[in-house]
C-alpha positions in Angstrom: 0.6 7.5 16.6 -0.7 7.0 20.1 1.9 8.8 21.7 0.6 11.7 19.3 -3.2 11.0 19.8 -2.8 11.3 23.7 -0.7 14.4 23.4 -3.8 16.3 21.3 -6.2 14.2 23.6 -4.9 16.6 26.5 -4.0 20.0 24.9 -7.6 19.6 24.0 -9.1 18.5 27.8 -7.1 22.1 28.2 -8.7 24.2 25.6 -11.9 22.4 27.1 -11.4 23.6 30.7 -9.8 27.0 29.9 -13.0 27.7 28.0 -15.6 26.1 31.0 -13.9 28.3 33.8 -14.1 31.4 30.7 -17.7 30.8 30.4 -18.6 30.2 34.1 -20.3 33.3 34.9 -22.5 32.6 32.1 -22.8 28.7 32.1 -23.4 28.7 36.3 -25.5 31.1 36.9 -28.6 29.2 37.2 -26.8 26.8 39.8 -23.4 25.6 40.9 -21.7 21.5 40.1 -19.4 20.5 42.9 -17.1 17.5 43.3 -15.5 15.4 45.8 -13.3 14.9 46.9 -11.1 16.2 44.2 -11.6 17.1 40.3 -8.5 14.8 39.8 -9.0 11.6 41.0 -6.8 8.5 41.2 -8.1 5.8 39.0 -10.5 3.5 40.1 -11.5 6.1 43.2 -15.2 6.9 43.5 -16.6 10.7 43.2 -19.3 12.6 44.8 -20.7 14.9 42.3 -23.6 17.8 43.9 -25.9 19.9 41.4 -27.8 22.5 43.4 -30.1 25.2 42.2 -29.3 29.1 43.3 -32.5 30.5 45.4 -35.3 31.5 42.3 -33.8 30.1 39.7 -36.5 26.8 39.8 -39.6 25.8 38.0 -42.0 29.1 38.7 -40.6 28.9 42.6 -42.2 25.2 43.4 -39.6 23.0 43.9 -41.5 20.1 43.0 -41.6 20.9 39.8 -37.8 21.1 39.6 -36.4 18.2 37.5 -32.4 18.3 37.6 -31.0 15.3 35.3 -27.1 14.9 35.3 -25.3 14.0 32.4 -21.8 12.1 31.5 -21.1 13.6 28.5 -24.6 13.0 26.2 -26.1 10.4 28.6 -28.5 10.4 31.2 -27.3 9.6 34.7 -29.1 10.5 37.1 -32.1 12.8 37.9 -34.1 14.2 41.2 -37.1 16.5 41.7 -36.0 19.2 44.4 -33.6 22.3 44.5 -30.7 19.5 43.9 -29.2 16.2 43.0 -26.4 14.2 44.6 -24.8 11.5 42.3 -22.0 9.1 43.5 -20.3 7.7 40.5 -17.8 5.0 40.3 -15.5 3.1 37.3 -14.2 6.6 35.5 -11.9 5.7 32.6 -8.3 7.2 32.4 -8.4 10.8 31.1 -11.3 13.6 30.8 -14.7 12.8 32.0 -17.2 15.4 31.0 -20.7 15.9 34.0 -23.5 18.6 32.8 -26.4 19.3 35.3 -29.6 20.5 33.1 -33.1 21.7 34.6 -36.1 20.1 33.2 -39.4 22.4 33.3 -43.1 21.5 32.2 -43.7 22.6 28.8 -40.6 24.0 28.3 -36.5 22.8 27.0 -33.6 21.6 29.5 -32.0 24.7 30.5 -28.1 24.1 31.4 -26.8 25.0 35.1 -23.4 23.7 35.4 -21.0 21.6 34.8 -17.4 20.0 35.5 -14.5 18.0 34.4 -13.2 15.1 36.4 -9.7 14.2 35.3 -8.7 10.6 36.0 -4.9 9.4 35.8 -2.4 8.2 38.1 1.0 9.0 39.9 4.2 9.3 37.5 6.3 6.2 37.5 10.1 6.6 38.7 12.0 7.9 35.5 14.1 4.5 34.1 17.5 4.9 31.7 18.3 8.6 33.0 21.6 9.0 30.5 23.5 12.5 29.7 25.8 13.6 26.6 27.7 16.7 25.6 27.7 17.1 21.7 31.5 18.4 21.4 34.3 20.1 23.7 32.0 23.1 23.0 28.7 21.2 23.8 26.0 21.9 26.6 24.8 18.9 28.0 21.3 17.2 27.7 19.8 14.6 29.7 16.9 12.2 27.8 15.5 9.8 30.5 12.3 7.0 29.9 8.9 8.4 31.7 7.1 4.9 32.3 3.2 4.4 31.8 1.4 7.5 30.7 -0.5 9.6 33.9 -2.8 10.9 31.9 -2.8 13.9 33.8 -0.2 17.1 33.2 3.3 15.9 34.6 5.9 18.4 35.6 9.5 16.8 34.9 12.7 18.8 36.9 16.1 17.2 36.1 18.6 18.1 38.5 22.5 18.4 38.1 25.1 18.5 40.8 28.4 19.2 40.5 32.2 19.7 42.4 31.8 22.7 44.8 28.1 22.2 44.8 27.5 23.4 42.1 23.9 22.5 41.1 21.8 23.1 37.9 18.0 22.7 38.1 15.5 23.2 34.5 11.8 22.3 34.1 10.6 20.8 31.4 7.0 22.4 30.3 6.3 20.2 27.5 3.3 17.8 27.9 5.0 14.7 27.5 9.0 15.4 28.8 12.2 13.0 28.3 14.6 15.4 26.9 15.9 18.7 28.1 19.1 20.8 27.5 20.3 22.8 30.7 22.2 25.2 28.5 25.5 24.5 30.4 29.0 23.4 29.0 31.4 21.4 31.2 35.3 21.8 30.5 38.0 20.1 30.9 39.6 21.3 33.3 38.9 18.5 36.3 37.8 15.5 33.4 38.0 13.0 36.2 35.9 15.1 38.7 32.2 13.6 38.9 28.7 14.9 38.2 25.3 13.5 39.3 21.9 14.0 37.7 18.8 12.9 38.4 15.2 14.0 37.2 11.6 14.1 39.7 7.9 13.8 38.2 5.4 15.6 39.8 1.6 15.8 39.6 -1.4 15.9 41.4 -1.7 12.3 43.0 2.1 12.1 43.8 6.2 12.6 42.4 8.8 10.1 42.1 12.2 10.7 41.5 15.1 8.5 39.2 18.2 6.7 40.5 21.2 9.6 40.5 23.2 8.8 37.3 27.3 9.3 38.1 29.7 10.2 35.4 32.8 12.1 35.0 33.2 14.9 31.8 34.8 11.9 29.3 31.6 9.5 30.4 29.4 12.0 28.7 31.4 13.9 26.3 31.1 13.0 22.7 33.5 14.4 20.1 32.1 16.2 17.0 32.2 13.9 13.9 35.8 14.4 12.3 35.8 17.1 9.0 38.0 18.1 6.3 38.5 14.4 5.1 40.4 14.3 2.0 43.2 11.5 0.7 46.5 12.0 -1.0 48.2 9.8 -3.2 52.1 10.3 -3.6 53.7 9.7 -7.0 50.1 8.7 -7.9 50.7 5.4 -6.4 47.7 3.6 -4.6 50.2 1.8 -2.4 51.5 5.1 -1.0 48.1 6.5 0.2 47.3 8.6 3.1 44.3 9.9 4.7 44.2 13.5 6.3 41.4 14.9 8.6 40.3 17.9 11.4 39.5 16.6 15.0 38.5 18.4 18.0 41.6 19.0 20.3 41.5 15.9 23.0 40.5 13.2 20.8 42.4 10.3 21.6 41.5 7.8 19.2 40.0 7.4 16.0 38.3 4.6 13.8 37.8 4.5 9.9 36.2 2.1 8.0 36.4 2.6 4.1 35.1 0.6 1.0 34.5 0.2 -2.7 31.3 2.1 -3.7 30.0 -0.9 -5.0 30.2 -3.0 -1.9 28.6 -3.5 1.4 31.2 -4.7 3.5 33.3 -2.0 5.3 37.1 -2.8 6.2 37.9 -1.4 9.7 40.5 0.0 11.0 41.1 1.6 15.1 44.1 4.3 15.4 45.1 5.8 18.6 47.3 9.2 18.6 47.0 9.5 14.6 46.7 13.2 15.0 44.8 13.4 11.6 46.5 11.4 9.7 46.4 7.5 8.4 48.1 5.4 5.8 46.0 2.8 4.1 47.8 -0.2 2.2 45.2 -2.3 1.0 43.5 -0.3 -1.9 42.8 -1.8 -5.1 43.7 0.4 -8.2 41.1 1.9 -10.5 38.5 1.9 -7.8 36.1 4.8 -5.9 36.1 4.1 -2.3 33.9 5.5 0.4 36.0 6.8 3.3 34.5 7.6 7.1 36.0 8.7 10.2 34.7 8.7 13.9 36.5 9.6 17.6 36.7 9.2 21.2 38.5 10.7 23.5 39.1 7.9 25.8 40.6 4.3 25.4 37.8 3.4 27.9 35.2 5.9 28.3 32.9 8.2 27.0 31.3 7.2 23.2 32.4 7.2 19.7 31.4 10.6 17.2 29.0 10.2 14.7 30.7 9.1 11.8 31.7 11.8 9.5 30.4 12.4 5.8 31.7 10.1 3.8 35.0 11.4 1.6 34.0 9.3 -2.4 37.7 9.0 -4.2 39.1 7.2 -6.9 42.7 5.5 -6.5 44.6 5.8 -9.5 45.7 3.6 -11.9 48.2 0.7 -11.9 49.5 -1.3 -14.7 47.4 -4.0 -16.0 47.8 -7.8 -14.8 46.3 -11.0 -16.3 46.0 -12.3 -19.7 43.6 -11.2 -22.9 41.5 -14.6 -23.6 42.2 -14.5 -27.3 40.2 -16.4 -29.8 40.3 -16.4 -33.7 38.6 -17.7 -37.4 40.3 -19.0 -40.1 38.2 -18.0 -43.6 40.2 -18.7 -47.1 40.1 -15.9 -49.7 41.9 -17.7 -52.8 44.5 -20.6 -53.4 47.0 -17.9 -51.8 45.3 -15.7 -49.4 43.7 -16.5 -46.2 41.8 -13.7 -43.7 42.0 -13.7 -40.2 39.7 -12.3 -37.6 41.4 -12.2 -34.1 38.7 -11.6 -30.8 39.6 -11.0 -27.1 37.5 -10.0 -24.4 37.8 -7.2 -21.8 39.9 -8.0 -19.1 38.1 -7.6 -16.1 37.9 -4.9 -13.6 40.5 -6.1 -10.9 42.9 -6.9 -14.1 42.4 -3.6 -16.2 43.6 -1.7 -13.0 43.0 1.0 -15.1 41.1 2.8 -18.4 42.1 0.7 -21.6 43.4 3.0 -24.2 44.3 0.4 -26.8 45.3 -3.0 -27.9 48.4 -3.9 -29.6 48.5 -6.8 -31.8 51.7 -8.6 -33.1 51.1 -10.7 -36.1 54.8 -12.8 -36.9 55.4 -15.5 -39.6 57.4 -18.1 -37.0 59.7 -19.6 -40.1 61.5 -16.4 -40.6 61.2 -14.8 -37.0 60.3 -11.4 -38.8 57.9 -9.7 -37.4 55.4 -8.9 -40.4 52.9 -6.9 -39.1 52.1 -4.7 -35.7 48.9 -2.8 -34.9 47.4 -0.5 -32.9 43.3 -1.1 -31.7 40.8 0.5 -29.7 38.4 -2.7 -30.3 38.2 -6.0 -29.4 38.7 -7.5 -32.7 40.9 -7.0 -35.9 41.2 -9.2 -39.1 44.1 -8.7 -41.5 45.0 -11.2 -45.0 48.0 -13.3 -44.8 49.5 -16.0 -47.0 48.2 -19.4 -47.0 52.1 -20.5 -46.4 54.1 -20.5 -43.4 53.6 -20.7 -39.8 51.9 -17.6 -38.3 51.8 -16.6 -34.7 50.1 -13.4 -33.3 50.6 -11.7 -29.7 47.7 -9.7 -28.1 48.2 -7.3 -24.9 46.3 -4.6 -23.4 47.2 -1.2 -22.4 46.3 1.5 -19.6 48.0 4.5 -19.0 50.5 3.0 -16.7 51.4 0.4 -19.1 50.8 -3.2 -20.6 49.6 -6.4 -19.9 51.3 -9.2 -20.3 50.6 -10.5 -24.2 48.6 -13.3 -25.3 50.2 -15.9 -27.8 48.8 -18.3 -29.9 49.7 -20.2 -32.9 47.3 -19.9 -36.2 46.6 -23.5 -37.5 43.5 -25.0 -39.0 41.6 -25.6 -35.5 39.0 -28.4 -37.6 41.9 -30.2 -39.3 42.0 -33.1 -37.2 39.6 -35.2 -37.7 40.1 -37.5 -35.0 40.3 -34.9 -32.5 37.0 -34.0 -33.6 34.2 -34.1 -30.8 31.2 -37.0 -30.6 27.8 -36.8 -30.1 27.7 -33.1 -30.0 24.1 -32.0 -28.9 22.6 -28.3 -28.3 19.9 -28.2 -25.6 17.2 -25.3 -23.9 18.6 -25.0 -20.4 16.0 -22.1 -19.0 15.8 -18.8 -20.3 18.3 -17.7 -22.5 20.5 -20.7 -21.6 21.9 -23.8 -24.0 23.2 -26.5 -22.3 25.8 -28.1 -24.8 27.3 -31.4 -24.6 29.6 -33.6 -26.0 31.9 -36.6 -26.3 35.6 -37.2 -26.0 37.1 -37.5 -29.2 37.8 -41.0 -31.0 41.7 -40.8 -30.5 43.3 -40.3 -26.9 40.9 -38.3 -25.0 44.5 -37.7 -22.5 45.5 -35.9 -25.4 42.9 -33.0 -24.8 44.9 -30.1 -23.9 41.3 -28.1 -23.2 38.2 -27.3 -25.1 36.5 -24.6 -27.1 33.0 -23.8 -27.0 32.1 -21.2 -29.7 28.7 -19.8 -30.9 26.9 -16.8 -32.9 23.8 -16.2 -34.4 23.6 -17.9 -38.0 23.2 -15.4 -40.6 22.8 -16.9 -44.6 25.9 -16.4 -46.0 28.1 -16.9 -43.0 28.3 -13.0 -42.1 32.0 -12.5 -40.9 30.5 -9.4 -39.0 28.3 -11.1 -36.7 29.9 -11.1 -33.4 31.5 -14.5 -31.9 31.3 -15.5 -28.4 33.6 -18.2 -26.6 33.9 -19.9 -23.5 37.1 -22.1 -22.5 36.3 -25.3 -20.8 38.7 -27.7 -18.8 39.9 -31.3 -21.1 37.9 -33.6 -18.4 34.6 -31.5 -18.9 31.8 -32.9 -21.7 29.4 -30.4 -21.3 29.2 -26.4 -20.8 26.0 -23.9 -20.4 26.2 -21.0 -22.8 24.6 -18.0 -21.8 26.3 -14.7 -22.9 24.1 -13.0 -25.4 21.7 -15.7 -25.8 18.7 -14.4 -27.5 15.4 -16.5 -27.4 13.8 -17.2 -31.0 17.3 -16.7 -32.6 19.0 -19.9 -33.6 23.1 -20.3 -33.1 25.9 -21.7 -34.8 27.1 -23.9 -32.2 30.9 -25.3 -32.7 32.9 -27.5 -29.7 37.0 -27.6 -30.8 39.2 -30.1 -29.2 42.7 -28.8 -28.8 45.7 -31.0 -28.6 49.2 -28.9 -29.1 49.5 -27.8 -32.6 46.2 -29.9 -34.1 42.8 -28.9 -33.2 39.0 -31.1 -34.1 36.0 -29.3 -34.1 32.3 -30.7 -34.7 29.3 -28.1 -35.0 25.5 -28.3 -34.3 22.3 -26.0 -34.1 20.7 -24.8 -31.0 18.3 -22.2 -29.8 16.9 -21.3 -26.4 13.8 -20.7 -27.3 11.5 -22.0 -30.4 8.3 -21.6 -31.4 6.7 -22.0 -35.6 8.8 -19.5 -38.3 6.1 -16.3 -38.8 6.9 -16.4 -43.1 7.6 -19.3 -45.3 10.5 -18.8 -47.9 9.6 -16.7 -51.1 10.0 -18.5 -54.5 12.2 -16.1 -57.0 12.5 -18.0 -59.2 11.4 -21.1 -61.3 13.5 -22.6 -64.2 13.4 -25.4 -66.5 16.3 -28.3 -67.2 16.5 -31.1 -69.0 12.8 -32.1 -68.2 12.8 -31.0 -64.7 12.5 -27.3 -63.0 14.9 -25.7 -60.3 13.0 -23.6 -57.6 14.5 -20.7 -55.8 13.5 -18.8 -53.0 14.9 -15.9 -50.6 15.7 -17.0 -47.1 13.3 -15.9 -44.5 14.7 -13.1 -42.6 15.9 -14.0 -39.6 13.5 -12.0 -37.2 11.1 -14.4 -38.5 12.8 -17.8 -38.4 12.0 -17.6 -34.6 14.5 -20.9 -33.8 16.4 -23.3 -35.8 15.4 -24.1 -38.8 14.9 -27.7 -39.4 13.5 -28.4 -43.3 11.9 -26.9 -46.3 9.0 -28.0 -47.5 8.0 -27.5 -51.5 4.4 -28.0 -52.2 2.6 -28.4 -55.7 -0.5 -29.2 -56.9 -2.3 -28.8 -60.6 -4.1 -25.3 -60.7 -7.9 -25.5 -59.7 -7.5 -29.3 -58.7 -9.3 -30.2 -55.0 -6.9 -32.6 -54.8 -4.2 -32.6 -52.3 -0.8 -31.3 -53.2 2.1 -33.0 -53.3 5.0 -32.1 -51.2 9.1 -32.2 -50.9 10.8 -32.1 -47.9 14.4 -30.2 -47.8 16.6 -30.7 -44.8 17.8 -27.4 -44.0 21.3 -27.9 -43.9 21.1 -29.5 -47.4 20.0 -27.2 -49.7 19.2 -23.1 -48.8 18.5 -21.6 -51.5 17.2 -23.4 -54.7 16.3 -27.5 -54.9 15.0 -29.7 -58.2 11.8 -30.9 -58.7 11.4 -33.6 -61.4 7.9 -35.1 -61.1 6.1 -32.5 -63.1 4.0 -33.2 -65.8 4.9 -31.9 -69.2 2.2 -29.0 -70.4 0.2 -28.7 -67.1 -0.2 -25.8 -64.9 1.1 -26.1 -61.4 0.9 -23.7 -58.1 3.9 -24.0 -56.1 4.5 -22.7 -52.5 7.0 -23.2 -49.8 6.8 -23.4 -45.7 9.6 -23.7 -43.1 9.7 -25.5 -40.1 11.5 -25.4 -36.5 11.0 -28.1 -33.9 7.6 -26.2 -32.8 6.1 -26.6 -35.8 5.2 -25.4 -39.1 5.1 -22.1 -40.9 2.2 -20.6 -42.9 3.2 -21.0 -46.8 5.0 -18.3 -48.5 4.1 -16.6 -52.4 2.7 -18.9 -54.2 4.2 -19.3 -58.0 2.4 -21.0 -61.3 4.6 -23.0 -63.6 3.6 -24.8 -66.8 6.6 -27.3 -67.8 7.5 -27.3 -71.5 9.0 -30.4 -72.2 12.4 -30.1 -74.6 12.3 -26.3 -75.1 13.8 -23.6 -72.5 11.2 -21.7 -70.4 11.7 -19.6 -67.9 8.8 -18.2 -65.2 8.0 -14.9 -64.1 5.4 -13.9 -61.1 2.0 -12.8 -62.2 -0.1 -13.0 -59.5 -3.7 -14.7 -60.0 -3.4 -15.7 -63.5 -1.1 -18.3 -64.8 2.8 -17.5 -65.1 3.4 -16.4 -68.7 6.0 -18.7 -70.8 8.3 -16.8 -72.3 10.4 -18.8 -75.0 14.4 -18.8 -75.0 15.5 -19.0 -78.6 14.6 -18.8 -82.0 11.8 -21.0 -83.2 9.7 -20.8 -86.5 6.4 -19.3 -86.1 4.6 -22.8 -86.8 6.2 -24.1 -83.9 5.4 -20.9 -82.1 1.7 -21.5 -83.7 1.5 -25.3 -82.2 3.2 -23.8 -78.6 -0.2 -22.0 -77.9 -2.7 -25.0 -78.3 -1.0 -26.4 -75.6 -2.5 -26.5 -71.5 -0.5 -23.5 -70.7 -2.2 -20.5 -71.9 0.2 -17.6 -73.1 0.0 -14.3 -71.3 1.1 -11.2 -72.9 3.6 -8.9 -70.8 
């Protein structure tokens, strides 16, 4: 920004001057400015500056009326009484300093007489960092070179070249501010060890100085072009039979590429001399777009690398996959015959794929009779299928690209929670952060040595155990008690949480709850229902949707209280686990008009209460309650009784509604 405010700073003390010496005639012709020694001054020098009248251009011919006042810029100086004024002035700042010499007359305006410009700077530095290049075999050379301090004053800059048979180019530069110019000329190749010298001489007003000669020979200053026409080959489609081709100018010696995956910011390097346009690379990983760039020299020793070139993007092909599928499964029984199976896997990743996966292929074999019952073709990551509840049952899992197949997966089916004693301890499900449970556990009661490895599994809970929702796993080493579960961990959503200990053909398993994130349940449950046994009634109610449970949900609570009593209701509390969708109440009073209502609660706290239901309990007969909101439920009677007892029935607390 300076640089560019002292370049308009002095086009503008130009404009400035060229317009003063246009308007001289006019501006001077009352009296004449002069300056000594010099109107360019060294800084810190002192100046003699002279305003003298012209013969009858005073104050009505009387010189003592004659009042000349000199000006620096706006401000008063100096002023005399005579036909002129002589001003000595000292401590001018670098740059433009503006004097106007005005005549002051009785009565009367200033009238201007003259004025001029002083210009204060210094001499030019010597010229530092003088260097020289040649863009390409084809190139002219340019020389860029370091001014020093600013002069402040216009600076005439002359680089000079010298060659064999004295030969010698000279250019000036007529740019304000000079420290690059192109002389136009293109040296060859002919003598590359012969030597040039260049040098470059400021010049201005108060004195020149001239750089130290810079030597070189045409590889010193020659720089090659950047390579072109970069492109890759793969033979037989093969990554490990890759070659890279480009286009260099002719005497380009040596070459270095540096390539790597478009997703990374380290570059692998590699330095070729005599490759002629051509490179294998051995390294490459399969399935993955690199980024490919090439510079040259043309010496082992001198001169400067290219530009690199524009980067070359390419895929490498495809190789066949390697690893394992981590394979996980449920067990749910259908009938006293039939058992489903849900088998899950996840993606292999990236550097195992090695390639697009087309497909899955799943084996499913009953082990007893080495048949192999049941093959299938996937493009998901899950597949359930029915099988007998009898026999052993084995299934094998691999994935596929379009070079070929991984390696399968086996694992044996088997009731992973039938062990009790392998069963984890002290299972507990903890907020670890943001969308984090920190689960722990203990070693089970028999061996712990026995542990072949653990299971951590978990997804949301859904009422009514939706097969559908998906199942995460992680796979956790038999010395480890704890692991942090994190992959599609919601907050506010609570998670079936199960840890299985796996010993050879036996498996224990323990469950708990856990969330990452609670907070009070926005709904309480919605009572559907209220019927009468035996003396007692059975509410029901639709689980709160699960949006709305916001955590795990801890207990029910059923409240009741006699319709238009101030007293305080009663209330039942439900462990959650124990009872979801309908509970008893037996301490009712025969013949009196209750409201009901339900709330849920989470470890944060309670909900607001749900619908609220009236109920009138009958005693022996068979009632049955339907929602009528703000008036009391109407009884309607199950059976055939006589119309006395049907007479009796309506004297009683709980008034009958008609439908």
């Amino acid at each position: 920004m300076a640089h560019t405010f002292r370049g308009c700073s002095l086009a503008f003390m130009f404009i400035i001057t060229w317009l003063l010496i246009k308007a001289k005639i006019d501006a001077c012709k009352r009296g004449d400015v002069t300056v000594k020694p010099s109107h360019v001054i060294l800084l810190g020098s002192t100046v003699n500056i002279t305003c003298s009248l012209k013969p009858r251009q005073g104050c009505f011919h009387y010189s003592r009326r004659n009042k000349l006042i000199l000006y620096k810029f706006d401000r008063r100086i100096n002023f005399h009484h005579g036909h002129s004024l002589n001003s000595q002035v000292t401590g001018l700042p670098l740059g433009t300093t503006l004097f106007v010499c005005k005549l002051a007359c009785i009565n009367s305006d200033e009238i201007q007489i003259c004025g001029a410009e002083i210009f204060v700077g210094v001499a030019p530095e010597q010229p530092q960092n003088l260097s020289c290049i040649q863009k390409g075999e084809q190139g002219t050379v340019a020389c860029t070179w370091e001014r020093g301090r600013d002069t402040h004053l216009y600076t005439e800059y002359t680089p000079q070249l010298s060659g064999p048979k004295n030969l010698t180019w000279q250019k000036q530069c007529k740019d304000i501010y000079c420290d690059y110019l192109d002389f136009g000329i293109n040296l060859t190749p002919e003598s590359p060890e012969s030597n040039f010298t260049a040098k470059v001489t400021a010049v201005n007003s108060l004195g020149s100085s001239s750089s130290l000669p810079s030597t070189f020979t045409f590889l010193d200053i020659v720089r090659p072009l950047p390579p072109w026409d970069i492109r890759i080959k793969f033979q037989k489609a093969s990554v490990s039979r890759c070659t890279l081709y480009w286009r260099d100018e002719g005497l380009v010696l040596l070459n270095r590429l540096r390539y790597r995956p478009s997703n990374s910011r380290l570059w692998n390097m590699v330095n070729v001399t005599k490759a002629k346009g051509r490179h294998g690379l051995l390294d490459l990983k399969p399935f993955t777009e690199y980024e490919f760039q090439i510079s040259s020299k043309l010496h082992l020793y001198k001169g400067s690398w290219s530009d690199w070139s524009e980067s070359l993007r390419a895929q490498t092909p495809e190789e066949e996959p390697t690893g394992m599928l981590d394979v996980w499964y449920m067990k749910r029984h259908i009938d006293y015959s039939r058992q489903q199976i849900s088998l899950f896997w996840k993606n292999l990743s990236v550097s195992e794929a090695r390639g697009k996966i087309l497909h899955y292929q799943v084996t499913l074999q009953e082990l007893t009779g080495g048949k192999a019952m049941t093959q299938n073709i996937t493009g998901h990551t899950s597949w359930t299928t029915v099988i007998p509840r009898t026999g052993n049952w084995a299934v094998a899992v691999s994935a596929a690209n379009s070079k070929g197949s991984s390696l399968p997966t086996r694992i044996n089916i088997m009731n992973l929670c039938e062990a009790g004693l392998l069963a984890p301890r002290q299972v507990s499900a903890n907020s670890e952060g943001m969308d984090n449970i920190l689960v722990t556990w203990q070693p089970p009661r028999k061996d712990p040595s026995a542990v072949q490895e653990y299971v951590v599994e978990w997804r949301e809970l859904h009422p009514g155990g939706d097969t559908q929702v998906p199942l995460n796993w992680l796979r956790s080493r038999p010395y480890n008690v704890s692991a942090l579960i994190s992959e599609n961990i919601k907050s506010y959503i609570c998670y079936e949480i199960r840890v299985y200990a796996l010993s050879g053909d036996q498996g224990g398993c323990s469950s708990i709850l856990g969330n990452s994130k609670h907070k009070a349940p926005l709904s309480g449950p919605h009572i559907n229902a209220i019927t009468e046994e035996k003396g007692s009634i059975l509410i029901s109610w639709n689980s709160i949707p699960v949006q709305e449970q916001m955590g795990c949900l801890l207990h029910y609570r059923i409240y009741w209280k006699e319709r238009d009593s101030n007293s305080q209701p009663q209330l039942c509390e439900i462990p959650y686990r124990v009872s979801q969708n309908s509970h008893p109440i037996n301490s009712l009073q025969p013949r009196v008009t209750y409201v009901l209502w339900m709330t849920a609660l989470t470890a944060a706290g309670e909900s607001s209460h749900g619908n609220e239901r009236e109920f009138c309990l009958q005693g022996k007969a068979n009632w049955m309650a339907f929602v009528a909101p703000s008036i009391c439920i109407a009884i309607i009677m199950v059976g055939i009784f006589s119309t006395h007892y049907f007479q009796q029935k309506r004297r009683h607390s709980c008034p009958w509604t008609g439908s």
